[in-house]
N, C-alpha and C positions, 0 to 999 in steps of 0.2 A: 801376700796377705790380702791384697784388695783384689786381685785377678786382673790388674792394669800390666802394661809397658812401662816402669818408670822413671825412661830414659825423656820421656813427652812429658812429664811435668816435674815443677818445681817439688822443695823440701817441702815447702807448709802445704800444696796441693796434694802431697801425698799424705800428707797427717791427717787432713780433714777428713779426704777417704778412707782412712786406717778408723779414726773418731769413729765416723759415720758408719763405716761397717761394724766396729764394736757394739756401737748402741745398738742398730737393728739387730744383731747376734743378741743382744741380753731383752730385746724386745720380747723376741720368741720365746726365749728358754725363760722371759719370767712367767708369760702368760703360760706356758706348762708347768712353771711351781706352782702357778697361781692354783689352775687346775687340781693338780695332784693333791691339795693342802686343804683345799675344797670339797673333795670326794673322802678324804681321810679325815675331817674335820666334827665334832660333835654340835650338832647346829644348836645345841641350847646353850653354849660357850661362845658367848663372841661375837661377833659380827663375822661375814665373809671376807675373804684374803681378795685384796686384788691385785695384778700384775705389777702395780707399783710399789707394791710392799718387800716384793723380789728383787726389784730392779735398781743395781747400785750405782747405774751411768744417770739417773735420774737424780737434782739435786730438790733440796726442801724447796725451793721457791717453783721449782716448774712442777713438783709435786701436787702445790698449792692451786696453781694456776690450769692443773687437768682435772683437778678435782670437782665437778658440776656442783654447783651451788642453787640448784632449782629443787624446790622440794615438789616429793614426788604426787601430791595432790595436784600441783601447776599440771604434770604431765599427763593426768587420766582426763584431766577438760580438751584435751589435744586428742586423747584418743576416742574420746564418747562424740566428736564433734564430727568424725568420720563414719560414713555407712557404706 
């Protein structure tokens, strides 16, 4: 499953990498739901889908915690301040 020997490590060192590989497998394939749901999507309906919306190895609080809390006026004084 992880592409390891797993005779070199322990039970729980193999679960992490089992975890950890699952997440990044549902990383990818959300950011392509994300995509596809995006391009098929009626933009006066809604707001845009993002990868987290897809992703069910993501729980509500680290949901919360990726979610950028800067509004997007903060971010054009960042970019008008560069030439």
């Amino acid at each position: 499953m992880t592409g390891v020997n797993p005779e070199e490590y322990t039970l729980r060192e193999l679960d992490w990498m089992a975890t950890g590989k699952n997440r990044h497998d549902w990383l990818i394939h959300s950011q392509h739901l994300a995509l596809h749901a995006n391009v098929n999507r009626d933009p006066k309906k809604g707001k845009p889908f993002t990868a987290l919306d897809f992703n069910p190895t993501i729980t509500k609080e680290e949901k919360k915690a990726l979610t950028p809390k800067v509004p997007f006026s903060a971010l054009k004084g960042l970019v008008n301040g560069i030439k």
